[in-house]
gemmi code that builds the backbone of each chain (N, CA, C; Angstrom):
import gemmi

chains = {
    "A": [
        ("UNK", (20.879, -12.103, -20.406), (21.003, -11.366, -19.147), (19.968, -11.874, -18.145)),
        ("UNK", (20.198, -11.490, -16.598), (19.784, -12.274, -15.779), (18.110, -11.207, -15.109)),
        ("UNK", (17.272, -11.228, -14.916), (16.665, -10.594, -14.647), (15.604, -11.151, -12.905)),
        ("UNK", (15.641, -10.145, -12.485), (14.917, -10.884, -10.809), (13.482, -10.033, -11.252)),
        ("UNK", (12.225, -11.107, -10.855), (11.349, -11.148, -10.908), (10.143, -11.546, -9.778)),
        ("UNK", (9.669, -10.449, -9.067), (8.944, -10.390, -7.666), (7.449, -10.466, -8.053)),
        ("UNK", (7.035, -11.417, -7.606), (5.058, -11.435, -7.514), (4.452, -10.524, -6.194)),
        ("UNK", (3.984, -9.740, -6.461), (3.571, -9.011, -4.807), (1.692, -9.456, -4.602)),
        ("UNK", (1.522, -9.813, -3.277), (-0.112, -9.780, -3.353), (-0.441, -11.346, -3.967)),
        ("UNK", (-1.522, -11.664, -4.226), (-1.963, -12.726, -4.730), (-1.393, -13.717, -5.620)),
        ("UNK", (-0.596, -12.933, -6.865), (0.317, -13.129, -7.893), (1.380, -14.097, -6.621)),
        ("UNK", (1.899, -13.302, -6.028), (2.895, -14.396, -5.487), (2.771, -15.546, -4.807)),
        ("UNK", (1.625, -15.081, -4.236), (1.027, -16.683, -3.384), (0.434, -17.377, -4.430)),
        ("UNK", (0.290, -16.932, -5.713), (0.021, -18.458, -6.117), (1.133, -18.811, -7.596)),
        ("UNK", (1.961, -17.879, -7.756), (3.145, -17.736, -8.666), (4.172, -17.867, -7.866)),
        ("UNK", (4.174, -18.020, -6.820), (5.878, -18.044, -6.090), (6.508, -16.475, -6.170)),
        ("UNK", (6.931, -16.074, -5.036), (7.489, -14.721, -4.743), (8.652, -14.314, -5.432)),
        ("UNK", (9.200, -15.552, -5.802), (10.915, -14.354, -6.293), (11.202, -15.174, -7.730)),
        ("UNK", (11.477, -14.749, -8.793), (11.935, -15.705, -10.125), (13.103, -14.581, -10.625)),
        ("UNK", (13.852, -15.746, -11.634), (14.951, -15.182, -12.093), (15.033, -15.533, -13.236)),
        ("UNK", (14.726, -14.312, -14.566), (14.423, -14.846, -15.884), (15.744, -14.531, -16.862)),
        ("UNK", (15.789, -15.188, -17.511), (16.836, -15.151, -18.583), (16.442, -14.631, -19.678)),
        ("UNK", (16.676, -13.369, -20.245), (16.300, -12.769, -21.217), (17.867, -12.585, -22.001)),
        ("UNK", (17.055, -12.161, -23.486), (18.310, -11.967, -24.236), (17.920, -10.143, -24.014)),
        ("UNK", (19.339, -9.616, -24.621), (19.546, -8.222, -24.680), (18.676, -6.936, -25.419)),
        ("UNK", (17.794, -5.906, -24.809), (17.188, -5.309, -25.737), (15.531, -5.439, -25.271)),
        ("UNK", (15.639, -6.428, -24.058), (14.026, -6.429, -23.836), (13.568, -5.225, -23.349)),
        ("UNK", (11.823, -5.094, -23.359), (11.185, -3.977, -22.980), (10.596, -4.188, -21.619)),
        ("UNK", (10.065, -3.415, -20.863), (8.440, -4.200, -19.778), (8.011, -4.765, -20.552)),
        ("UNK", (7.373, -4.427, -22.020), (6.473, -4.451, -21.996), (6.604, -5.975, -23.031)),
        ("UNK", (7.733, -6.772, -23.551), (8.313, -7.781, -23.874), (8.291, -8.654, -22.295)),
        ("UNK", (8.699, -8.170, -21.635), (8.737, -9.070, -20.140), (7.340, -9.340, -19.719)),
        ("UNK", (6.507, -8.562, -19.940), (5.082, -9.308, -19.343), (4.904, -10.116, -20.096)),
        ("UNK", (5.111, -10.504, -21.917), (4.606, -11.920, -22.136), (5.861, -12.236, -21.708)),
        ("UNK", (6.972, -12.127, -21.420), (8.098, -13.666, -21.196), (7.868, -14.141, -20.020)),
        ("UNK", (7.947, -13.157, -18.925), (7.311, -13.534, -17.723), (6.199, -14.929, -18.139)),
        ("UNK", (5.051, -14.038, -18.277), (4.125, -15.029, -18.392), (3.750, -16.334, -19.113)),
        ("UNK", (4.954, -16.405, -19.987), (5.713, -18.149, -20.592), (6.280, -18.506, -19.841)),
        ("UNK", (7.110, -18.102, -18.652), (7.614, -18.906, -18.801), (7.375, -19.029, -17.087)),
        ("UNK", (6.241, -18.244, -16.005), (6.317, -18.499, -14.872), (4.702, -19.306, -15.335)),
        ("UNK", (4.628, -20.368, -15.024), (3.443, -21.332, -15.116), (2.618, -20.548, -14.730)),
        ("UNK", (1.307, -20.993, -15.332), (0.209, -20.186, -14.941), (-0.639, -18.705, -14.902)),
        ("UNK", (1.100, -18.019, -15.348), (0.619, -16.733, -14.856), (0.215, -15.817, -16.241)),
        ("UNK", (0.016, -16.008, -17.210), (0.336, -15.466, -18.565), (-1.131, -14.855, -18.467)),
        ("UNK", (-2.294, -15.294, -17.945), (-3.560, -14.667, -18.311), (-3.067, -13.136, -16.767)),
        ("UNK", (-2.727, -13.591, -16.217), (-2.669, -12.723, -14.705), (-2.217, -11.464, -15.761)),
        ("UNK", (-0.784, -11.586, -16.098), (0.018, -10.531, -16.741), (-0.652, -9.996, -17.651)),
        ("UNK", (-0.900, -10.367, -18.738), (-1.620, -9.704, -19.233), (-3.179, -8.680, -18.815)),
        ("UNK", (-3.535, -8.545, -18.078), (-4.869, -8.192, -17.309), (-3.948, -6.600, -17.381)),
        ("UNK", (-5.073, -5.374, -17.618), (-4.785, -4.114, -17.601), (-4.388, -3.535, -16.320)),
        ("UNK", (-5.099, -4.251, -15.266), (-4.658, -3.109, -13.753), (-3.594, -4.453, -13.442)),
        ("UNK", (-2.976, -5.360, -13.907), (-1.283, -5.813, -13.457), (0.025, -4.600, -13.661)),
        ("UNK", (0.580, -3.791, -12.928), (1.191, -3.019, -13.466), (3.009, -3.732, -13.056)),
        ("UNK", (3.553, -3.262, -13.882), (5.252, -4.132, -13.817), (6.026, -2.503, -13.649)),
        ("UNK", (6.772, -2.896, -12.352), (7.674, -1.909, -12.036), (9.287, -2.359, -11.877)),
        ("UNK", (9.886, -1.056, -12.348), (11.667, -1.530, -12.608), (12.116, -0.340, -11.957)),
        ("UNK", (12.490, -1.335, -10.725), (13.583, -0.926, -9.694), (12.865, -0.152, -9.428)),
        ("UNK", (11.973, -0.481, -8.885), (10.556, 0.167, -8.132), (9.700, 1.736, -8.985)),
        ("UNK", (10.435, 1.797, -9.775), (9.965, 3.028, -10.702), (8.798, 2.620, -11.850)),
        ("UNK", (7.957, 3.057, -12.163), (6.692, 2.958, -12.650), (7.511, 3.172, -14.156)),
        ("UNK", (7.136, 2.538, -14.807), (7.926, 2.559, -16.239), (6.454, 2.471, -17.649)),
        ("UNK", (7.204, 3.089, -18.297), (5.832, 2.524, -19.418), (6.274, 1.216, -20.041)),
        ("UNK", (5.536, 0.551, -21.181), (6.039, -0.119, -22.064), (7.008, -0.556, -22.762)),
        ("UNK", (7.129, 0.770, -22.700), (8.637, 0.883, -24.527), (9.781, 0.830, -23.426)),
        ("UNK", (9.804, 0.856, -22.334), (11.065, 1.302, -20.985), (11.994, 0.200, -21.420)),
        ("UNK", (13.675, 0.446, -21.616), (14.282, -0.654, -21.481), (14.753, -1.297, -20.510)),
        ("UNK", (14.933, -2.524, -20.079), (15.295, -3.317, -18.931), (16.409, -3.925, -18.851)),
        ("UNK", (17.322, -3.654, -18.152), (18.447, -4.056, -18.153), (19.010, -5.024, -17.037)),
        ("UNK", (19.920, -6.007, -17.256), (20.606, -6.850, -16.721), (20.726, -6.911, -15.351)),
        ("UNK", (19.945, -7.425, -14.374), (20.378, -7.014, -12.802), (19.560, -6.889, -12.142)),
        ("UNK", (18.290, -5.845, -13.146), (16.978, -4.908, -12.468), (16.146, -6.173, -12.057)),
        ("UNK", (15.842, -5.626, -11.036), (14.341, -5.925, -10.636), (12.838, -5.744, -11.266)),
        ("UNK", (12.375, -6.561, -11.308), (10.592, -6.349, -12.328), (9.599, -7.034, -10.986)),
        ("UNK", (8.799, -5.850, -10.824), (8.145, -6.271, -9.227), (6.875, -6.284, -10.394)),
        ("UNK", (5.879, -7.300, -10.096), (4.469, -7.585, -10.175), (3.683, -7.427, -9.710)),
        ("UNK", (2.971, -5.925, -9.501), (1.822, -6.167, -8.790), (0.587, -5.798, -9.187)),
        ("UNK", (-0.254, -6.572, -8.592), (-1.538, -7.014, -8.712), (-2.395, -5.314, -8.373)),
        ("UNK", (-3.708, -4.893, -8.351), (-4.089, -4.027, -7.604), (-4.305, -3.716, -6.414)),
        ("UNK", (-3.626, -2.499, -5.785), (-3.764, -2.793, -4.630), (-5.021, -2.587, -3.796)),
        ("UNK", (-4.643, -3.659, -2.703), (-5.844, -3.396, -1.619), (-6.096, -1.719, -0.876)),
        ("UNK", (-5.321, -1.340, -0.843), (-5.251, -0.284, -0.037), (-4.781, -0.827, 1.394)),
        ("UNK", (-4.702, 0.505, 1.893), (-4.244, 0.639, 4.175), (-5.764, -0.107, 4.687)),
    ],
    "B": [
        ("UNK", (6.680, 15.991, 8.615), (6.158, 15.182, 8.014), (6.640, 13.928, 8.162)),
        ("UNK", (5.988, 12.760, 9.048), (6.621, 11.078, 9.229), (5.638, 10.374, 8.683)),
        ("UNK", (5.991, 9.353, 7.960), (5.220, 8.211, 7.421), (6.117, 7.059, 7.438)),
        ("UNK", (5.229, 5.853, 7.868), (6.311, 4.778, 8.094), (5.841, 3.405, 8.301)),
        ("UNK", (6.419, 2.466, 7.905), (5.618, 1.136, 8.228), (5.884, 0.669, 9.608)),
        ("UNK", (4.996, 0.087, 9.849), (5.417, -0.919, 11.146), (5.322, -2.269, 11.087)),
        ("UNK", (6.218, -3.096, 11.195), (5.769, -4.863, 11.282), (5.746, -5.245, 12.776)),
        ("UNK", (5.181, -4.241, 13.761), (5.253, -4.434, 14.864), (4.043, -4.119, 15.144)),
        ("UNK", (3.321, -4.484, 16.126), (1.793, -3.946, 16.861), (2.209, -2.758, 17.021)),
        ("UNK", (0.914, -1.844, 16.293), (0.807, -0.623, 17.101), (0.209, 0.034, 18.113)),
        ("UNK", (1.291, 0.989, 18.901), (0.638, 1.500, 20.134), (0.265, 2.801, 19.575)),
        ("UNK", (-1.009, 3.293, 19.677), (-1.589, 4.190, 19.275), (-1.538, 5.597, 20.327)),
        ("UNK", (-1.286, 5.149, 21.314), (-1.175, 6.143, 22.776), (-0.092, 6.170, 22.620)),
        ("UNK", (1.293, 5.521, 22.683), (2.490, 6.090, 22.572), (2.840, 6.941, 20.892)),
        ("UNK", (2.236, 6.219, 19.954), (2.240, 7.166, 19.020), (1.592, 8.853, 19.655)),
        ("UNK", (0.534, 8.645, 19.590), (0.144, 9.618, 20.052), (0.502, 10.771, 21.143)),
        ("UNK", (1.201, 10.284, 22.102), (1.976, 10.996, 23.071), (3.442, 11.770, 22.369)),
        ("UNK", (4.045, 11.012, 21.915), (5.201, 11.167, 20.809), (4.736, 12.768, 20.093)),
        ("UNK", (3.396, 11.802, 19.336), (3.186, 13.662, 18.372), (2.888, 15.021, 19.050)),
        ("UNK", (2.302, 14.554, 20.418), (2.157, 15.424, 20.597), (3.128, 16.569, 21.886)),
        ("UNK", (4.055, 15.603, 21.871), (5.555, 15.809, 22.597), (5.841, 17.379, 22.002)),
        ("UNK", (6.516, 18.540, 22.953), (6.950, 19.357, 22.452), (6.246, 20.445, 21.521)),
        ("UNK", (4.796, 20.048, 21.114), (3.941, 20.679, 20.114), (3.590, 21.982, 20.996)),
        ("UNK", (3.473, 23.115, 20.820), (3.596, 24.167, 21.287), (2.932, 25.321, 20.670)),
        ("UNK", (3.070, 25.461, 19.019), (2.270, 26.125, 18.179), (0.843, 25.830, 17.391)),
        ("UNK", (0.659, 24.676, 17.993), (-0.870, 24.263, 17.206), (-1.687, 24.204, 18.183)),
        ("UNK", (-2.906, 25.132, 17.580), (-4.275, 24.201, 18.534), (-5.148, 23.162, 18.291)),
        ("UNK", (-4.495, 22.563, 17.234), (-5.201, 21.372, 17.142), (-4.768, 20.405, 16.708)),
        ("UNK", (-5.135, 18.942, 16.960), (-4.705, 17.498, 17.268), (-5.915, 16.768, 16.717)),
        ("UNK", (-6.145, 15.870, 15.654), (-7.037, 15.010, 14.932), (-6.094, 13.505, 14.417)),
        ("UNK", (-6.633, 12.816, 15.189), (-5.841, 11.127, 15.275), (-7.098, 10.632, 14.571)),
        ("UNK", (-6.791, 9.681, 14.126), (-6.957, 8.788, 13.657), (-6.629, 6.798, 13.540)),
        ("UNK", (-7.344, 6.332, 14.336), (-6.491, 4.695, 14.467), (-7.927, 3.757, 13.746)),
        ("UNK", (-7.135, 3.287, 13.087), (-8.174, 2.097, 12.411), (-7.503, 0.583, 12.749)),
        ("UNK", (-8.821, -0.344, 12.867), (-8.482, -1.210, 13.458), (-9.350, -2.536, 12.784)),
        ("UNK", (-7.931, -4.058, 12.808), (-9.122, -4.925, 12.132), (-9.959, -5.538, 12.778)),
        ("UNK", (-11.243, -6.017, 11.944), (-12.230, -6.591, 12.496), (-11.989, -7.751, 12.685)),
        ("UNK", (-13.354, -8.230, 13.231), (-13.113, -9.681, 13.236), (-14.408, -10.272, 12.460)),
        ("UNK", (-14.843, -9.644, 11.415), (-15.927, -10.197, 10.962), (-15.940, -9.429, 9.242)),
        ("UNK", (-16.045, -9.849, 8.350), (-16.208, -8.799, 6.897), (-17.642, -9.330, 6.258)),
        ("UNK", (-18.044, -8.380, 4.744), (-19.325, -9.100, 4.308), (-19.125, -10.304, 3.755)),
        ("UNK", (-17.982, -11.145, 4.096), (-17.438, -12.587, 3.508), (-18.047, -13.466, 4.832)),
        ("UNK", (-17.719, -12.913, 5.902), (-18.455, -13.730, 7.345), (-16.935, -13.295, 8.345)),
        ("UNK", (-16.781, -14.416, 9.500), (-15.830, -14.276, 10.157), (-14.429, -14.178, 9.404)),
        ("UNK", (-13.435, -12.987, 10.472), (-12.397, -13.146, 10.091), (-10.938, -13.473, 10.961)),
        ("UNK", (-10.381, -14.301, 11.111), (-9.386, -14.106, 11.974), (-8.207, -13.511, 12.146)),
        ("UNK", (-7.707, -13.017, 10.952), (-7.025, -12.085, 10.919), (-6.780, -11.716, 9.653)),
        ("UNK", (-5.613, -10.666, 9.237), (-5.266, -10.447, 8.136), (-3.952, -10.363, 8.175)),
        ("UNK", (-3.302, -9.788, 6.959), (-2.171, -10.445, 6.368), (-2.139, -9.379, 5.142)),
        ("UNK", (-0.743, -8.082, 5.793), (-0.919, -7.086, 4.581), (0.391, -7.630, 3.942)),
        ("UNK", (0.629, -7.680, 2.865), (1.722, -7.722, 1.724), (2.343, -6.443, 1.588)),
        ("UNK", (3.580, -6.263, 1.516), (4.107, -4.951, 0.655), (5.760, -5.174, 0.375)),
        ("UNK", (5.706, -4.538, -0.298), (6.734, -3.883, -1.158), (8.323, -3.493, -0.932)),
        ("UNK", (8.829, -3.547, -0.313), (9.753, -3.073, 0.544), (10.062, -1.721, -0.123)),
        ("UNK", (10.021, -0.522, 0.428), (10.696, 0.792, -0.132), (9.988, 1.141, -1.190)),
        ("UNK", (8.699, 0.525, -2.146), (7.715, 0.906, -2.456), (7.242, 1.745, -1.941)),
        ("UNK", (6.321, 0.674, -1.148), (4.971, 0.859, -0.222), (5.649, 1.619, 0.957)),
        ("UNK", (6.511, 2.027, 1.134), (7.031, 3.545, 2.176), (6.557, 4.396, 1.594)),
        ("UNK", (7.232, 4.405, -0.066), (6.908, 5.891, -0.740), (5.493, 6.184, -0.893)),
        ("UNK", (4.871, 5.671, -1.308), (3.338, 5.389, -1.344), (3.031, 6.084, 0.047)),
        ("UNK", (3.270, 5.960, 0.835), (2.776, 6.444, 2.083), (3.404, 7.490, 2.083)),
        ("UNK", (4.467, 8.080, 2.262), (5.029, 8.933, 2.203), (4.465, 10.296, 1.042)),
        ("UNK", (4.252, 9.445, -0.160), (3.714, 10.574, -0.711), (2.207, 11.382, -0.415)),
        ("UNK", (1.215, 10.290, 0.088), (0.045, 10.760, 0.429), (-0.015, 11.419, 1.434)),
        ("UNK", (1.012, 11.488, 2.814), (1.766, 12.246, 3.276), (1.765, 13.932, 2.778)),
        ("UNK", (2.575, 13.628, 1.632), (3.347, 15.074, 1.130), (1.968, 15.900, 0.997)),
        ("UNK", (0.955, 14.968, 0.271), (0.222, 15.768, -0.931), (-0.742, 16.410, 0.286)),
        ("UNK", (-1.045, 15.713, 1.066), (-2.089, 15.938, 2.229), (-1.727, 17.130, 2.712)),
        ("UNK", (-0.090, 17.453, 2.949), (0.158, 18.423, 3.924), (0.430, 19.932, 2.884)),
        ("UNK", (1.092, 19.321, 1.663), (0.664, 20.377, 0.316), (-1.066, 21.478, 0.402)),
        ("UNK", (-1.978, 20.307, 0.589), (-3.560, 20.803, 0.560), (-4.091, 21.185, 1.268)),
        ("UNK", (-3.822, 21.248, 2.906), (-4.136, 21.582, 3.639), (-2.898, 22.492, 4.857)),
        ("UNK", (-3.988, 23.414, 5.705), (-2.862, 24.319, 6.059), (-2.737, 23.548, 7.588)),
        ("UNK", (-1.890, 22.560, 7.566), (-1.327, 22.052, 8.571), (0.491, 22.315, 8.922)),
        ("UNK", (0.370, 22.046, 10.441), (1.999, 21.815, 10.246), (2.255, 20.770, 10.566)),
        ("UNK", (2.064, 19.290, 10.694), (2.412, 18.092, 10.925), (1.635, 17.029, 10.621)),
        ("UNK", (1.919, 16.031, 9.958), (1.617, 14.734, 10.023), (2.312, 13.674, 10.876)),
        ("UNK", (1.397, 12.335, 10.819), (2.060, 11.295, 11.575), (1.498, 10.418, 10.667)),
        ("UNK", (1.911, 9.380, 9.744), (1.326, 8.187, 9.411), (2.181, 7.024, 9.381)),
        ("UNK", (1.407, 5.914, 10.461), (2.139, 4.709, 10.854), (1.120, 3.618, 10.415)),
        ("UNK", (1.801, 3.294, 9.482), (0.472, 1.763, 8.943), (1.270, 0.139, 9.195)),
        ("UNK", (0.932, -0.629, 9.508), (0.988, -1.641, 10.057), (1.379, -2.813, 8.684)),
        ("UNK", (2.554, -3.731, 8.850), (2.280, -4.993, 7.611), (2.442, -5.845, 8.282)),
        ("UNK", (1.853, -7.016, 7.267), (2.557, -8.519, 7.879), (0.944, -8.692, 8.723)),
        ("UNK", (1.276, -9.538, 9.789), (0.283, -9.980, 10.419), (-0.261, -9.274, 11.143)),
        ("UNK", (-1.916, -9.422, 11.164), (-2.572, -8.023, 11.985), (-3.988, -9.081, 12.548)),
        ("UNK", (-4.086, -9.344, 13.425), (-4.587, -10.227, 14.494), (-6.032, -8.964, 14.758)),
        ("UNK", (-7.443, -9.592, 14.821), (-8.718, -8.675, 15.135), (-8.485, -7.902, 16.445)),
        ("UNK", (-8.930, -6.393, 16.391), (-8.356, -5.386, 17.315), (-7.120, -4.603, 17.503)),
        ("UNK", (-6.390, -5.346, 16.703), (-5.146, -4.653, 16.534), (-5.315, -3.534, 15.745)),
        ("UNK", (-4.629, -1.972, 16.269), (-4.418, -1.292, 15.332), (-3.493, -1.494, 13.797)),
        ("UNK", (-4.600, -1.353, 12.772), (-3.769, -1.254, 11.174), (-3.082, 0.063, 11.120)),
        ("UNK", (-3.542, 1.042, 11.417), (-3.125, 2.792, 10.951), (-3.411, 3.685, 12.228)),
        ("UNK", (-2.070, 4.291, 12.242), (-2.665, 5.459, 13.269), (-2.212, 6.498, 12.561)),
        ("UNK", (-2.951, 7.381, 12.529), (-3.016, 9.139, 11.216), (-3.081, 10.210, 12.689)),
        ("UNK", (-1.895, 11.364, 12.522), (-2.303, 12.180, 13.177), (-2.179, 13.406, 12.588)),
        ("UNK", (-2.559, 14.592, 12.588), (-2.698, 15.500, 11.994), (-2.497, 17.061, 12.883)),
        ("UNK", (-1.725, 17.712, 13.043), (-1.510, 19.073, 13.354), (-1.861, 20.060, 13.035)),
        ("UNK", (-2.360, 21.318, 13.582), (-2.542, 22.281, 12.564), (-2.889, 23.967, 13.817)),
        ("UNK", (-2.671, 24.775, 13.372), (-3.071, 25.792, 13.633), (-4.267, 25.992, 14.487)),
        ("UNK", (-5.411, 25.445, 14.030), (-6.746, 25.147, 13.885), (-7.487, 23.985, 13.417)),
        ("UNK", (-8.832, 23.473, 13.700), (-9.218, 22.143, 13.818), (-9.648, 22.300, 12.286)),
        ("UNK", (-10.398, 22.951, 11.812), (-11.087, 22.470, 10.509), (-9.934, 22.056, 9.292)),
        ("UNK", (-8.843, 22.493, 9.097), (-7.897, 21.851, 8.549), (-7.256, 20.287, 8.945)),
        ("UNK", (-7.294, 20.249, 10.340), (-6.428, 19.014, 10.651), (-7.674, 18.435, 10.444)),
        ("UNK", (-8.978, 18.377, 10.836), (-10.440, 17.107, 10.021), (-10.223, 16.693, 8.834)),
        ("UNK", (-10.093, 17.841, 8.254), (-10.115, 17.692, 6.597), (-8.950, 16.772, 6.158)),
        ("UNK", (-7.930, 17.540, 6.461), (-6.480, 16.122, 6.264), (-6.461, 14.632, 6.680)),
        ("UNK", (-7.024, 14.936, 7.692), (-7.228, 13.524, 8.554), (-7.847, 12.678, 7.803)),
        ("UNK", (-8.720, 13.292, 6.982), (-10.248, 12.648, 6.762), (-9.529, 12.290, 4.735)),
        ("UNK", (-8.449, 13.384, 4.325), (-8.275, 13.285, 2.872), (-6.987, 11.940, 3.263)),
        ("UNK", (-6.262, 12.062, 4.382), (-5.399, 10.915, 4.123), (-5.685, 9.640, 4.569)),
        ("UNK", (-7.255, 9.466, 4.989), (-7.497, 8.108, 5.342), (-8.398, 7.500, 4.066)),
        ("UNK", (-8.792, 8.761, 2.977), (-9.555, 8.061, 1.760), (-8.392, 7.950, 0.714)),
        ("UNK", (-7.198, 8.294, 0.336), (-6.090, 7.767, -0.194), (-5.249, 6.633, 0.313)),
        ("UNK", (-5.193, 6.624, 1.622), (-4.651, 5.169, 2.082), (-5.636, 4.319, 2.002)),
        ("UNK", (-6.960, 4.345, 2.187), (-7.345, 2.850, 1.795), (-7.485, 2.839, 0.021)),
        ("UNK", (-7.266, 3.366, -0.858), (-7.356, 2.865, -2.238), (-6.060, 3.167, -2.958)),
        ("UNK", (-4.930, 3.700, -2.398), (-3.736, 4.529, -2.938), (-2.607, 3.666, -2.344)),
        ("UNK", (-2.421, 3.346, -0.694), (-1.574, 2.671, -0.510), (-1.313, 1.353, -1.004)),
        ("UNK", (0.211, 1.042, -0.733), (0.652, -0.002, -1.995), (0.493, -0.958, -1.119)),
        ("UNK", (-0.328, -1.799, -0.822), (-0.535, -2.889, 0.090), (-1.602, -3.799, -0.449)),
        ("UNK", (-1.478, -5.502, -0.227), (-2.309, -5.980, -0.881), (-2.317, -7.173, -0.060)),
        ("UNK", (-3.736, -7.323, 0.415), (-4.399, -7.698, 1.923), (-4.925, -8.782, 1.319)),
        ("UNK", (-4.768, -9.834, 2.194), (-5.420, -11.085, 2.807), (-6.114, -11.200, 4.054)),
        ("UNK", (-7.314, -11.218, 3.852), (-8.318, -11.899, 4.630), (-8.445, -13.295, 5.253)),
        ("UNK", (-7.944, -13.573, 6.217), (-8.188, -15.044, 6.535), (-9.376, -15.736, 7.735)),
        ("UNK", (-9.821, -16.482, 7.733), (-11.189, -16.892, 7.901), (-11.005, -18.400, 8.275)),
        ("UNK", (-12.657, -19.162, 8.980), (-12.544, -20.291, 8.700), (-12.781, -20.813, 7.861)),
        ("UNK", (-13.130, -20.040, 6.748), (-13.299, -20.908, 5.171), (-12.453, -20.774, 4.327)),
        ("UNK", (-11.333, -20.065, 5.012), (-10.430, -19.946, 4.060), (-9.648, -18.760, 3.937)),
        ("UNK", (-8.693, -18.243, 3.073), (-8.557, -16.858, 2.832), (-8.899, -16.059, 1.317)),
        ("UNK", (-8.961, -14.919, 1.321), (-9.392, -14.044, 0.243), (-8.314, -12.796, -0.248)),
        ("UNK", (-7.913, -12.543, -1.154), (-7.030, -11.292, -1.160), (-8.215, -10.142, -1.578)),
        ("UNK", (-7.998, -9.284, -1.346), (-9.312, -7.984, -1.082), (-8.625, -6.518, -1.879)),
        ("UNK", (-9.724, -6.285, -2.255), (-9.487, -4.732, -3.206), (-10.526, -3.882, -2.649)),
        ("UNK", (-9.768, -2.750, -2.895), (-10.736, -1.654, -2.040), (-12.069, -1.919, -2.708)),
        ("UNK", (-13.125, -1.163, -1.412), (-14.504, -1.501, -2.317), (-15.240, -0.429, -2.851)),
        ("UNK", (-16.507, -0.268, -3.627), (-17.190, 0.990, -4.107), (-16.785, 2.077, -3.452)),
        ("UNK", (-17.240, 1.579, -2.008), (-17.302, 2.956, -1.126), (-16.077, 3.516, -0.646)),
        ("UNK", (-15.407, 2.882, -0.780), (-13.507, 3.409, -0.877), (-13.210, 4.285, -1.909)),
        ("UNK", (-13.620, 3.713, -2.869), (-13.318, 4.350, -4.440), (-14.118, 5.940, -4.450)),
        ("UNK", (-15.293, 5.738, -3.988), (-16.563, 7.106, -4.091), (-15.829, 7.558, -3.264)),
        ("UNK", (-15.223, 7.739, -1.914), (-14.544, 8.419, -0.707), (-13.417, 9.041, -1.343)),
        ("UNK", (-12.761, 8.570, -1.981), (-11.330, 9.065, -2.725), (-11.734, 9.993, -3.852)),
        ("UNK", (-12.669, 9.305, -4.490), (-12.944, 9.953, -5.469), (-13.885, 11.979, -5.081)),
        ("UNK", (-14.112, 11.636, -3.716), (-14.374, 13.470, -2.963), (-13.511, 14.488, -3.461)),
        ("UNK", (-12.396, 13.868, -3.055), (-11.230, 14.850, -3.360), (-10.775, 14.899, -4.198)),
        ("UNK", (-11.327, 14.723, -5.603), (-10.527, 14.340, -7.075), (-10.293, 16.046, -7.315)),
        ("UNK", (-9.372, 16.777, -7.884), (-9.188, 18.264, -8.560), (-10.003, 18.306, -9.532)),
    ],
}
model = gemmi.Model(1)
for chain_id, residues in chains.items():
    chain = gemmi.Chain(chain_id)
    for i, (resn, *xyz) in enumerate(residues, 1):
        res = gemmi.Residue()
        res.name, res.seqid = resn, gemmi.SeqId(i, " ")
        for name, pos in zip(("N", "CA", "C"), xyz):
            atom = gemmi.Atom()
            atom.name, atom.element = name, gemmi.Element(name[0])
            atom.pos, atom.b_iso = gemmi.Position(*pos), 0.0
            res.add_atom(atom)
        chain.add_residue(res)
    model.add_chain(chain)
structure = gemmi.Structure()
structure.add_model(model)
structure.setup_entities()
């Protein structure tokens, strides 16, 4: 299944803003932060880091959350604030 | 209750005229406009460069919004925050606040400008002649927010 994958903040300027990962069926978030981070160069130490939080379809998800075919997985970094 | 982005310069006087269009039951009015510099403790800056979210970073605003007007006995908000490119002097945020009476609309004013700088979903670039920096709120952001913890 096809999955869209957004870097927001720093992550994207130096990961590239939009990716589209190919996962097999059954993944978690919390499976997508290491695939993500195999397979978008560079970024595997970023993802892993505790304040990176991964949101699906803009909803704050835990770990165990399943991800399905289509969704969006936004990356972001901590924010700066207003 | 309005909260809203702008990728446009903000006018802080027409905001401001707007809120206070038609207002009739409050005696009091507490604005708020913050604006970027042109200098940080990095050195010069020439502008910045907010990142966000699309339909995120609304709600994010929107909710600090809700909670503000939940805590305090106001009847109106205004919050207009600025993305994308923000050139030194330009307004970033204009906050306005309604209320019955002044010591409530301070207090709101004052609780929704220490949640937007460490709460809103925005993630800022600093640019300079040495370069640029992406920036996280600092101590004294964090201690400011942290006033109003329950």
């Amino acid at each position: 299944m096809e999955i869209r994958i957004l870097f927001l903040g720093e992550l994207g300027a130096r990961f590239g803003r939009a990716h589209v990962l190919e996962a097999g069926e059954a993944v978690t978030v919390g499976d997508l932060r290491q695939r993500i981070g195999e397979q978008v160069k560079g970024s595997a130490s970023s993802l892993m880091r505790p304040d990176v939080r991964l949101v699906v379809d803009q909803i704050v998800e835990p770990e165990s959350a399943l991800v399905r075919s289509g969704q969006e997985i936004a990356v972001l970094p901590l924010y700066s604030g207003g | 209750m309005n909260a809203r982005l702008s990728p446009e310069p903000l006018r802080p006087e027409a905001e401001l005229q707007a809120f206070l269009d038609s207002r009739t039951g409050d005696g009091a009015v507490v604005t708020f406009v913050g604006l970027a510099r042109d200098s940080s403790r990095a050195g010069p800056v020439t502008g910045l460069f907010l990142d966000h979210y699309a339909g995120f970073t609304e709600r994010s605003l929107e909710t600090i919004a809700a909670d503000a007007g939940a805590r305090f006995e106001v009847s109106d908000i205004r919050v207009v925050h600025r993305s994308g490119d923000v050139a030194p002097g330009e307004a970033i945020v204009f906050v306005a606040v309604a209320a019955p009476h002044r010591r409530p609309a301070f207090e709101a004013a004052d609780y929704l400008m220490d949640r937007l700088k460490t709460e809103a979903a925005f993630w800022k670039r600093e640019d300079g002649p040495d370069g640029s920096r992406w920036i996280e709120p600092t101590d004294q952001d964090r201690a400011d927010r942290q006033r109003w913890s329950d």
